[in-house]
C-alpha positions as CSV (number, residue, x, y, z in Angstrom):
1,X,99.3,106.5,96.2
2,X,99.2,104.0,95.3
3,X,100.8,102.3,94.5
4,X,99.8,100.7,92.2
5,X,100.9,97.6,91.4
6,X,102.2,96.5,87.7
7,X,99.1,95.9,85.8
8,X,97.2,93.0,84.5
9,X,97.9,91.0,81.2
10,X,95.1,90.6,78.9
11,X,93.8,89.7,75.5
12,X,92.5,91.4,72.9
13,X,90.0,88.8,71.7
14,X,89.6,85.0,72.7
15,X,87.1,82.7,73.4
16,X,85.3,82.7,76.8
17,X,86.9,80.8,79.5
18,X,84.6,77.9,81.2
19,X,81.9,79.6,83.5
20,X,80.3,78.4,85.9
21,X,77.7,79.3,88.5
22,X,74.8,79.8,86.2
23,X,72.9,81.8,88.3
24,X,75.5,84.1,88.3
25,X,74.6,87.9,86.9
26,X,76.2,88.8,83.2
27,X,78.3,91.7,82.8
28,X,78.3,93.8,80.4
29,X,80.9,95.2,78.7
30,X,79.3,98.4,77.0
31,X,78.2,98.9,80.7
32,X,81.6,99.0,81.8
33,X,82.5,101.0,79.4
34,X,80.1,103.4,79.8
35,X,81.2,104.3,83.1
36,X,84.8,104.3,82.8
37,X,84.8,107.0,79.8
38,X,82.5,109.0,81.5
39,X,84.6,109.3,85.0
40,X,87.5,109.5,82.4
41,X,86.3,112.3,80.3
42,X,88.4,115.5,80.3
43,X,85.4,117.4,81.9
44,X,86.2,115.2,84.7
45,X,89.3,117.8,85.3
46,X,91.6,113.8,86.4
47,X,89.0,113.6,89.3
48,X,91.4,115.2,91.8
49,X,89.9,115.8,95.3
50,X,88.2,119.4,96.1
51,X,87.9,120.1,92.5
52,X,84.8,120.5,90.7
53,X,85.9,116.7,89.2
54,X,85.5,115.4,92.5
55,X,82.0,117.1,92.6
56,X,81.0,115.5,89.2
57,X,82.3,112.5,90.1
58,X,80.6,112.1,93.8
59,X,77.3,113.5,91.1
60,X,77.6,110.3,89.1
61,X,78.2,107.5,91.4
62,X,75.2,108.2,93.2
63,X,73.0,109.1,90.5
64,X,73.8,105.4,89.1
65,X,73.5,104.0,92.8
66,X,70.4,105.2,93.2
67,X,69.2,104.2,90.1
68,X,70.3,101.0,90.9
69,X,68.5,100.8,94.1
70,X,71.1,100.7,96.6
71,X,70.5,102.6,99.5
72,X,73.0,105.1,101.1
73,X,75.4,104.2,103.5
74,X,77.4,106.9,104.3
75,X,77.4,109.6,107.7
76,X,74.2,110.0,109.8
77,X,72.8,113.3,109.7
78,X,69.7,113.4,111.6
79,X,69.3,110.0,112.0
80,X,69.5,109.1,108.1
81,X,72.4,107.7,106.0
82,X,73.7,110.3,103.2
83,X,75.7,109.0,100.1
84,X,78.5,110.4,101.6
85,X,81.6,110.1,104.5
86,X,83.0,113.7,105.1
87,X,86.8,113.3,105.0
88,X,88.7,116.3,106.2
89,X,92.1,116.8,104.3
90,X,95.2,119.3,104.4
91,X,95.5,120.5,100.9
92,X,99.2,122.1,100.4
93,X,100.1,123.2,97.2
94,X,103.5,125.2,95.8
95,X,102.3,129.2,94.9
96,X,105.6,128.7,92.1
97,X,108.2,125.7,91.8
98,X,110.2,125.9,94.9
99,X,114.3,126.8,94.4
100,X,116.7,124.4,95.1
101,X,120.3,123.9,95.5
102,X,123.3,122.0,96.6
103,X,126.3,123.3,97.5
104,X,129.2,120.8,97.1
105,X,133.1,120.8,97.5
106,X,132.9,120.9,93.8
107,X,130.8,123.9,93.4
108,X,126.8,124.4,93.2
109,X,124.8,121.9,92.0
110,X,121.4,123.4,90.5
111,X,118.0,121.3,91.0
112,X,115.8,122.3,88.7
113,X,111.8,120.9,89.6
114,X,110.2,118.2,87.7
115,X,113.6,117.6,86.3
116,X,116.6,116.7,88.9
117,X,114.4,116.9,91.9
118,X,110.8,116.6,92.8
119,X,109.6,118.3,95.9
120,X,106.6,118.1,97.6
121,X,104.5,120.3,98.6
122,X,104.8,120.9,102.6
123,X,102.5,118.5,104.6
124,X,104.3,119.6,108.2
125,X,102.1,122.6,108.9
126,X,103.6,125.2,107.3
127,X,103.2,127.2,104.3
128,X,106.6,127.7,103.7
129,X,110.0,125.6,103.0
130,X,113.1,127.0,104.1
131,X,116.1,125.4,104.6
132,X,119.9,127.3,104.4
133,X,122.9,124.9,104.3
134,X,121.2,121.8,105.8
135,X,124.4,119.3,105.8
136,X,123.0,116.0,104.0
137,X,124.1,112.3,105.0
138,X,123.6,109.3,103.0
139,X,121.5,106.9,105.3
140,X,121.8,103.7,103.3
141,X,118.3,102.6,103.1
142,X,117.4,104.9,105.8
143,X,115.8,101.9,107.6
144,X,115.2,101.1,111.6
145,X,114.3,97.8,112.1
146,X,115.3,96.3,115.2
147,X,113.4,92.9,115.1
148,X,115.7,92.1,112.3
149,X,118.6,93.4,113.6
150,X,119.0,96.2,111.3
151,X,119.3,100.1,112.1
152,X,120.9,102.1,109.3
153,X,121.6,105.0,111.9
154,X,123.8,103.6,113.8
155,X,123.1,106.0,117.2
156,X,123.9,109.1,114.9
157,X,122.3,112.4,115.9
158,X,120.4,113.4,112.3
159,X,118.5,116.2,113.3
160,X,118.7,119.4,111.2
161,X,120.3,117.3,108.5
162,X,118.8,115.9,105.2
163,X,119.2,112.6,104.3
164,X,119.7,111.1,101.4
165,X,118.1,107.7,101.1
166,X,117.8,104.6,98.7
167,X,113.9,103.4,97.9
168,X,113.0,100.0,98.4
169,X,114.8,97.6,100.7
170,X,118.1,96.4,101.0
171,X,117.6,93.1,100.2
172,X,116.2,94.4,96.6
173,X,119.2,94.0,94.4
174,X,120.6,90.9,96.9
175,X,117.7,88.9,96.4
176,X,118.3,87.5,100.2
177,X,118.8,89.2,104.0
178,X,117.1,90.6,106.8
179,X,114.3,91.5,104.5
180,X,112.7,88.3,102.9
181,X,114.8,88.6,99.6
182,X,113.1,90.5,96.4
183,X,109.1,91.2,98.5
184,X,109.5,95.0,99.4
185,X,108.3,95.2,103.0
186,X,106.9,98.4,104.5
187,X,110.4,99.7,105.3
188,X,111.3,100.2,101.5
189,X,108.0,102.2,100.7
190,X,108.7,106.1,100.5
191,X,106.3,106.6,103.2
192,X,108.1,104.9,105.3
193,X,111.2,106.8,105.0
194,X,109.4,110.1,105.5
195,X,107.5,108.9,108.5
196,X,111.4,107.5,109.8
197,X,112.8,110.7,109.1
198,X,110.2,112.7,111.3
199,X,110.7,110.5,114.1
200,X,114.4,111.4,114.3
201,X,114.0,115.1,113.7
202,X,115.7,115.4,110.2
203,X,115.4,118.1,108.5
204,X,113.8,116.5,105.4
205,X,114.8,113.5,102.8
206,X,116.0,113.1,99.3
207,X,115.1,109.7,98.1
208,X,117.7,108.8,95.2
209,X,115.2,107.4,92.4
210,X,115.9,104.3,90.1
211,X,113.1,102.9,87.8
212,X,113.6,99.3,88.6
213,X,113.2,99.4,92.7
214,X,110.7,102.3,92.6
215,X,109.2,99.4,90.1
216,X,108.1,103.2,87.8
217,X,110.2,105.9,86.2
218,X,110.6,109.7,86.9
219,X,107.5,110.9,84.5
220,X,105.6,109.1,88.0
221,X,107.5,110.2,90.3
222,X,107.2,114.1,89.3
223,X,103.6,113.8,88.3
224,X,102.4,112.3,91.6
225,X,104.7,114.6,93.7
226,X,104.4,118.1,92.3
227,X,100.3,118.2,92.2
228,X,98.5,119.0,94.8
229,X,99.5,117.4,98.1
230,X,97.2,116.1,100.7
231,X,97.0,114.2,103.9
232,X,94.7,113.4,106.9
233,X,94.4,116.1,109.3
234,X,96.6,115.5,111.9
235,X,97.5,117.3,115.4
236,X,101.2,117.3,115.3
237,X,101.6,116.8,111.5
238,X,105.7,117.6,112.1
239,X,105.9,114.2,113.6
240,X,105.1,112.1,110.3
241,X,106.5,114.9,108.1
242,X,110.0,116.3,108.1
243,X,110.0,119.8,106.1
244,X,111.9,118.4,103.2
245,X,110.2,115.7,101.0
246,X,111.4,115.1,98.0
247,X,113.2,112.5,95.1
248,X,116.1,113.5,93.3
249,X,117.2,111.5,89.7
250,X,119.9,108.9,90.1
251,X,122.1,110.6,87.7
252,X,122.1,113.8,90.3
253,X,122.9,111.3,93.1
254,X,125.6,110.1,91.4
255,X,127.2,113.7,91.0
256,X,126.2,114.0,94.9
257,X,128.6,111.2,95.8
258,X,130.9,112.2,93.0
259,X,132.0,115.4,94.3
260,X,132.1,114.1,97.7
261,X,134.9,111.2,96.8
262,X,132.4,108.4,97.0
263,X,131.0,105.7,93.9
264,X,127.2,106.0,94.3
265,X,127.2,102.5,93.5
266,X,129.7,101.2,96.0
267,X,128.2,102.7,98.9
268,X,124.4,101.3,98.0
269,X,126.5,97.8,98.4
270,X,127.8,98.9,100.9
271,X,123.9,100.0,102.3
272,X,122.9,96.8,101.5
273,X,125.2,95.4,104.6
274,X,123.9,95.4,108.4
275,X,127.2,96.8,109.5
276,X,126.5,100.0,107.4
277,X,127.5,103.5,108.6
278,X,126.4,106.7,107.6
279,X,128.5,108.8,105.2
280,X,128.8,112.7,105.2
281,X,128.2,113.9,101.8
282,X,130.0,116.8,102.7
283,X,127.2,119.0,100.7
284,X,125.0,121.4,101.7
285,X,121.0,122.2,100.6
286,X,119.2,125.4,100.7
287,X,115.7,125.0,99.6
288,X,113.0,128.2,99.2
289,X,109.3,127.5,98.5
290,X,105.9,128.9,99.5
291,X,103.1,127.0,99.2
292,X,98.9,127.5,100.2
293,X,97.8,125.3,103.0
294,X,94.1,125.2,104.0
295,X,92.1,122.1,105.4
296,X,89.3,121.2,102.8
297,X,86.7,118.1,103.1
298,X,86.3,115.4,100.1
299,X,84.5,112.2,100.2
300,X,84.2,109.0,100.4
301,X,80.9,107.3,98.8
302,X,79.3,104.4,100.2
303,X,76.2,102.7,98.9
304,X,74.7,100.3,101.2
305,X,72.6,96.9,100.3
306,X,71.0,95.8,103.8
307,X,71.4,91.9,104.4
308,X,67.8,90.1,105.5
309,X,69.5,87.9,107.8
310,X,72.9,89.2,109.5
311,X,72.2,93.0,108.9
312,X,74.9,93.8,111.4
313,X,77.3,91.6,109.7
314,X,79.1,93.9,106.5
315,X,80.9,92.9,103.7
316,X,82.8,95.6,101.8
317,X,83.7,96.0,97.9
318,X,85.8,99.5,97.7
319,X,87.4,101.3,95.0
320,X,89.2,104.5,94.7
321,X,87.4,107.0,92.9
322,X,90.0,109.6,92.8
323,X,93.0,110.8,90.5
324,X,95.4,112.9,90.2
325,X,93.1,115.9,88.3
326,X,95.3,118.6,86.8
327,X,99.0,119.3,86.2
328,X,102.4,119.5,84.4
329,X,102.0,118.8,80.6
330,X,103.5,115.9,78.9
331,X,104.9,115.8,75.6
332,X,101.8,116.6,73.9
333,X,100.5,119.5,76.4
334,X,98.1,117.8,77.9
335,X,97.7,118.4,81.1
336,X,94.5,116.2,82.5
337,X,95.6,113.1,84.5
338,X,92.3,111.0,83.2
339,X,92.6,107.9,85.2
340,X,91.0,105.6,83.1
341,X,92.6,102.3,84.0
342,X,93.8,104.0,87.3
343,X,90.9,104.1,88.5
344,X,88.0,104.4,86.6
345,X,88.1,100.8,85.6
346,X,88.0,99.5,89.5
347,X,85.0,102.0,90.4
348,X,82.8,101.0,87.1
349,X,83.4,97.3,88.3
350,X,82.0,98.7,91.8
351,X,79.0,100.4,90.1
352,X,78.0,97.5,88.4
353,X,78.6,94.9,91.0
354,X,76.1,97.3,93.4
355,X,74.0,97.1,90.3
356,X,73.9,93.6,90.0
357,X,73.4,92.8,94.2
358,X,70.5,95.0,93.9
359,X,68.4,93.4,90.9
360,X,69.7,90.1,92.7
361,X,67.4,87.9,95.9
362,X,69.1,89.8,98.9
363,X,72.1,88.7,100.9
364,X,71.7,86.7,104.4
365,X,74.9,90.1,105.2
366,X,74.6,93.5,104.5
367,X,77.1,94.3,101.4
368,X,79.0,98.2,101.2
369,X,80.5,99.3,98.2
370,X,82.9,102.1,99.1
371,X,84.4,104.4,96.9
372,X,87.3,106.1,98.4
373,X,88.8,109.5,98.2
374,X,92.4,110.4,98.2
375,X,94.2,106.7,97.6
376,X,96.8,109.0,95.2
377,X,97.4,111.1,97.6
378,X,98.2,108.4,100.2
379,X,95.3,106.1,101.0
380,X,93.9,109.1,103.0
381,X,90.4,108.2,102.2
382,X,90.4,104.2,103.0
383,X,92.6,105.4,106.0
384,X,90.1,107.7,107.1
385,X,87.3,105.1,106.9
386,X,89.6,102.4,109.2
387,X,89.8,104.9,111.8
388,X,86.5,106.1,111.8
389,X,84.4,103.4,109.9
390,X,80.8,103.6,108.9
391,X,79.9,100.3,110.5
392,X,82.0,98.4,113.0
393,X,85.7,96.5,111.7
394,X,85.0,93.9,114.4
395,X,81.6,92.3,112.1
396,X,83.4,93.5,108.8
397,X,83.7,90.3,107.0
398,X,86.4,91.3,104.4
399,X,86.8,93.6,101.8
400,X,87.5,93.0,98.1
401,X,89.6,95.9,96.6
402,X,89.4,96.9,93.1
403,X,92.4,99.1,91.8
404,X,93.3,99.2,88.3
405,X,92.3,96.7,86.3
406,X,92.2,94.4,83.2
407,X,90.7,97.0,80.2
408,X,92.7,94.7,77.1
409,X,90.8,91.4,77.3
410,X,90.7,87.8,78.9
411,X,93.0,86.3,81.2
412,X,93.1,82.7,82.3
413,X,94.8,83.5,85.6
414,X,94.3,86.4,88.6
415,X,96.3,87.2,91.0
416,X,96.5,90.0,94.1
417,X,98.6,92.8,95.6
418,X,101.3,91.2,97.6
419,X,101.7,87.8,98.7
420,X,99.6,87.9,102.2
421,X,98.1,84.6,103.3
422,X,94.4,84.7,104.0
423,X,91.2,83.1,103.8
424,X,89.9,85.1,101.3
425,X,92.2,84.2,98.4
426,X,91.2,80.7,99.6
427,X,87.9,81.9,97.9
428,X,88.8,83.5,95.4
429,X,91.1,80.5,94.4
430,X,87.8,78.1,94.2
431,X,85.3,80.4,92.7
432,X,87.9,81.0,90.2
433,X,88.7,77.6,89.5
434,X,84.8,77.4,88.6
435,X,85.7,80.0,85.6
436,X,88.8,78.0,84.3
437,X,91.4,80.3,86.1
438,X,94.3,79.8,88.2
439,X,95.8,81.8,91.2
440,X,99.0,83.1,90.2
441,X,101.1,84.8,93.4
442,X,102.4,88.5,92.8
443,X,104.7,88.3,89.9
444,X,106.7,91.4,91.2
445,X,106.5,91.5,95.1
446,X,109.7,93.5,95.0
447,X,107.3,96.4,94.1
448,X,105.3,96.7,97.2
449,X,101.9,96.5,95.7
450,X,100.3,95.6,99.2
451,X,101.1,99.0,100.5
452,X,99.9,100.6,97.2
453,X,96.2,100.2,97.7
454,X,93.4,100.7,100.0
455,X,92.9,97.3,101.1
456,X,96.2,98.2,102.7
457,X,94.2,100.4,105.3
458,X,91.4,97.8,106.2
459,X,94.6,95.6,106.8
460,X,96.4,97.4,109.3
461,X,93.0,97.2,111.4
462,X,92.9,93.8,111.3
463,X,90.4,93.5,108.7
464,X,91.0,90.3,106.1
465,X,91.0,92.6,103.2
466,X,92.7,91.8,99.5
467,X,93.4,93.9,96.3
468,X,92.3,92.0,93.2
469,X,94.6,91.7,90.2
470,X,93.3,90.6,86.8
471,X,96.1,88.4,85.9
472,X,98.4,88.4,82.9
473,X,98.3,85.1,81.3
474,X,96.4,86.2,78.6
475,X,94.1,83.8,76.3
476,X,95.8,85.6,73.2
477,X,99.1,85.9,73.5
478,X,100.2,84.5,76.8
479,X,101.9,85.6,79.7
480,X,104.4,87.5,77.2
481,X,102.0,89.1,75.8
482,X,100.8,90.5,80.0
483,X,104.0,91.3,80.7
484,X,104.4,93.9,77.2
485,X,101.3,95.4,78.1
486,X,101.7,96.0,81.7
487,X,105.3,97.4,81.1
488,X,104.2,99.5,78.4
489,X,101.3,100.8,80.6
490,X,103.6,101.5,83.8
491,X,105.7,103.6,81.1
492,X,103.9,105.5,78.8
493,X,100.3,106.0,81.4
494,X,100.6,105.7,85.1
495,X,100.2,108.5,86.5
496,X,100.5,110.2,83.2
497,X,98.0,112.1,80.9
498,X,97.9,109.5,78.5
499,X,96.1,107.0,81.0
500,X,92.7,107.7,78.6
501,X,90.2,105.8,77.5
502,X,90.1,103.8,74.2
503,X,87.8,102.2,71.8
504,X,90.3,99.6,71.5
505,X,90.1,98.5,74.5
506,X,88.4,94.8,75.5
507,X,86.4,94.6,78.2
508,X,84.9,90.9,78.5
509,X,88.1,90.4,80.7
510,X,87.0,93.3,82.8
511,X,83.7,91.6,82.9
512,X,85.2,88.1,83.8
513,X,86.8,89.6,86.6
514,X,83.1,91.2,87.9
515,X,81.7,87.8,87.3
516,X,84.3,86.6,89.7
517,X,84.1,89.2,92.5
518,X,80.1,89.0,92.7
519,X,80.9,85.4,93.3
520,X,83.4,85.2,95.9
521,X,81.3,88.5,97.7
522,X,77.5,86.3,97.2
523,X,79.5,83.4,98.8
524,X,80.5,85.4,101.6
525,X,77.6,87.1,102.0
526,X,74.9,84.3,101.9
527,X,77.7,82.2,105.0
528,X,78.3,82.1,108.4
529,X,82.4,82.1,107.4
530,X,84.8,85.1,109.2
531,X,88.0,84.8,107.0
532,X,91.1,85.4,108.6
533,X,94.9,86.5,108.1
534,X,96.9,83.3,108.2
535,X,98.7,82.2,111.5
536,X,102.3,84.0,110.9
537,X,100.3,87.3,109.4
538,X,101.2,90.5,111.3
539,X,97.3,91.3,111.0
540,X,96.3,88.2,112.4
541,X,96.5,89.9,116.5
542,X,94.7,93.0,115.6
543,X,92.2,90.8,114.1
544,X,91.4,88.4,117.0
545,X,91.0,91.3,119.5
546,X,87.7,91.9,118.2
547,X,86.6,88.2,118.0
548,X,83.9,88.2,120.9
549,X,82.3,90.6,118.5
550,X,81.8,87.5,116.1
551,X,79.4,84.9,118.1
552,X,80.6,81.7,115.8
553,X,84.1,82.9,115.8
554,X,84.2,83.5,119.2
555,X,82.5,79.9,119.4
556,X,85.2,78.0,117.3
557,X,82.7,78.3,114.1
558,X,83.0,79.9,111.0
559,X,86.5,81.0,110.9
560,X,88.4,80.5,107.8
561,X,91.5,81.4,108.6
């Protein structure tokens, strides 16, 4: 997953905003369109990996690369470049809705699937979940962070036991601490306290859910955690994946405390302290479930445009192609996760950005446009690529992310996933100045949208990579107006069947934002420039390792930092 950050604002109709660069390509609208309710299209089965979506998707990407005239630029087999980049994936899925139930001084507490609790599938290496009277232990935040003095732990032994666990950070409610304030850092992400959990040999997690520092409510939560589960192939998968992963509904937690003599909401205060100490729940949780595990391969797409100048030197545009495909109903039975927004609209702006490079003079760089596999299920596909890229990280340029974007009209500002510092939003912030629109920083950092998206994976490696947002200061209706429609959107579609297309959608904001991004990646692509992570960026180091593999960076030219 994604993450996903909270979505764009837009307008339904406006005037244009100022444009410049006249030798900039139009984009079409009815083009974008096109594309996004095709890849939305219930014969699309939600685009899920190793479906026969993922074939029909993989189908129509290349059919409109290569009509485009982009070359592939994917794995070499026999010395040639294939559309594609083989990702092997474990595919783990429930045979029926695991059993689950906690014992309390009280009496038994029934978790029913999809509705008190939502467990995942197992990603450990087994096919089966089962746990008899594991003791669980609320562990605050569940966090280990000893650069900023914080350890929620406190030396205890957790092994065997299941912990109970707040999302986000504990700053999130405080608005100031050890954490930066209301910015979620790495250590509130649910992956994060998984991966913590492994480490320390528990038994498995229960993260307590609440809607406003999960920043979506349970309809995501179950929908995204009782499909399919995936994840990169791994040789010790126990080590990242405790047998237990799963989110249980505030209301439950507070029973869970309840019956245990404890006020839920005293002790997440009293999480949200350094000097913190775990607390015995005095409960106990038997879980049953078999599930199907098998290691399948899905892919990655890459199209490649060679440069004429700098053919070594690559700049990326990537998108996630995938979704969530097929599961639980909603309200009215339907049972396809579409995707449109999430992600059909960022993989239609690829399509007809490679479109527009190619009917374009060519670039001094080479230019990739990567459509990645399994961001819902992770960021396995963008993760897979930064450990085993298609053309070396050390002469990637940067990479300009496109996840879920702008489909209700024209914005007069943008803005991007998180609130990193690096050259790249430099450019971004002139070329869109150009188009009469304004940077605007993260409006909701507290949600974590960084490590929601694949740009997230290129980061980690150093790469100076960012994830676009389409802004939500719309030309009708304001900033009021963005905020309605990306609340209602996180609501009533993410992650749900209802994210479909619709003829009432506007697209020229959609198009704005490809008028943009063909900008800032021309600009890049035609320079000498290596953007970089700002000074105080934890990428920064990674980054400079592989600066002798830049001549004018390693010369003191052509860094942007």
């Amino acid at each position: 997953m994604k993450l996903f950050r909270l979505l764009c604002g837009v307008a339904l109709a406006a005037a244009a905003a100022p444009l410049a660069a006249q030798s900039a390509p139009t984009f079409q609208p009815a083009r974008l369109a096109t594309h996004i309710k095709t890849l939305s299209d219930d014969s699309f089965e939600g685009r899920a990996p190793a479906s026969p979506g993922e074939k029909k998707t993989i189908d129509y990407l290349v059919a409109q690369m290569q009509a485009a005239g982009v070359q592939p630029g994917g794995d070499l087999v026999n010395g040639k470049r294939g559309w594609t980049q083989a990702v092997p994936l474990l595919m783990s899925q429930w045979s029926a809705a695991p059993t689950v139930s906690i014992q309390t001084t009280t009496g038994t507490l029934p978790l029913v699937q999809t509705e008190q609790v939502s467990v995942r599938a197992p990603l450990n290496g087994q096919t089966a979940l089962n746990l008899s009277n594991a003791p669980l232990v609320f562990a605050g935040y569940g966090v280990s962070a000893p650069e900023r003095g914080w350890d929620d732990f406190k030396g205890q032994d957790v092994r065997g036991k299941i912990l109970v666990v707040l999302i986000n950070d504990p700053d999130f409610e405080t608005a100031q601490g050890a954490f930066g304030g209301k910015a979620m850092t790495y250590y509130g992400r649910w992956t994060y306290k998984y991966e913590e959990a492994a480490r320390r040999g528990a038994a498995g997690v229960l993260i307590v859910h609440e809607t406003a520092p999960a920043s979506y409510g349970w309809n995501t939560v179950k929908n995204s955690n009782t499909n399919v589960m995936f994840d990169i192939v791994r040789k010790t998968p126990a080590a990242d994946h405790p047998a237990l992963e799963a989110w249980i509904q505030r209301d439950t937690a507070v029973q869970l405390f309840k019956a245990a003599g404890l006020d839920f909401e005293a002790a997440k205060r009293a999480a949200q302290r350094k000097d913190f100490v775990p607390m015995d729940l005095k409960a106990r949780l038997t879980v049953s479930g078999t599930a199907t595990a098998k290691v399948i391969t899905s892919y990655n797409v890459a199209g490649l445009l060679p440069g004429k100048a700098r053919p070594n030197e690559t700049v990326v545009y990537s998108a996630h192609w995938d979704h969530l495909g097929v599961g639980q109903p909603d309200a009215r039975g339907d049972t396809i996760y579409n995707g449109a927004v999430d992600n059909a609209s960022g993989t239609a702006l690829l399509l007809e950005e490679a479109r527009a490079f190619a009917r374009a003079p060519r670039t001094d760089r080479s230019l990739l446009f990567l459509f990645v596999t399994a961001e819902e299920r992770g960021l396995l596909g963008s993760a897979y690529y930064a450990n085993n890229p298609l053309y070396p990280l050390g002469t990637t340029v940067g990479v300009i992310n496109a996840d879920a974007l702008n489909v209700w009209g024209r914005s007069r500002n943008f803005s991007m996933s998180g609130s990193a510092k690096l050259g790249l939003l430099d450019l971004l912030i002139e070329e869109a100045a150009k188009r009469g629109r304004r940077f605007e920083p993260d409006a909701h950092p507290e949600a974590g949208s960084f490590y929601r998206s694949d740009h997230f994976s290129m980061a980690k490696v150093g790469v100076p990579a960012i994830s676009f947002d389409s802004g939500e200061d719309m030309v009708d209706g304001g900033s009021a107006r963005g905020a309605v429609l990306a609340a209602d959107y996180v609501d009533k579609a993410y992650h749900q069947p209802a994210d479909e297309y619709s003829d009432r959608w506007d697209l020229r904001g959609l198009a704005d934002d490809a008028s943009l991004l063909y900008a800032v990646g021309r600009r890049l692509a035609n320079s000498t420039m290596w953007p970089n992570w700002s000074e105080d960026s934890e990428f920064r180091a990674t980054r400079n390792k592989s600066a002798a593999e830049r001549p004018l960076e390693a010369a003191g030219k052509g860094e942007r930092g």
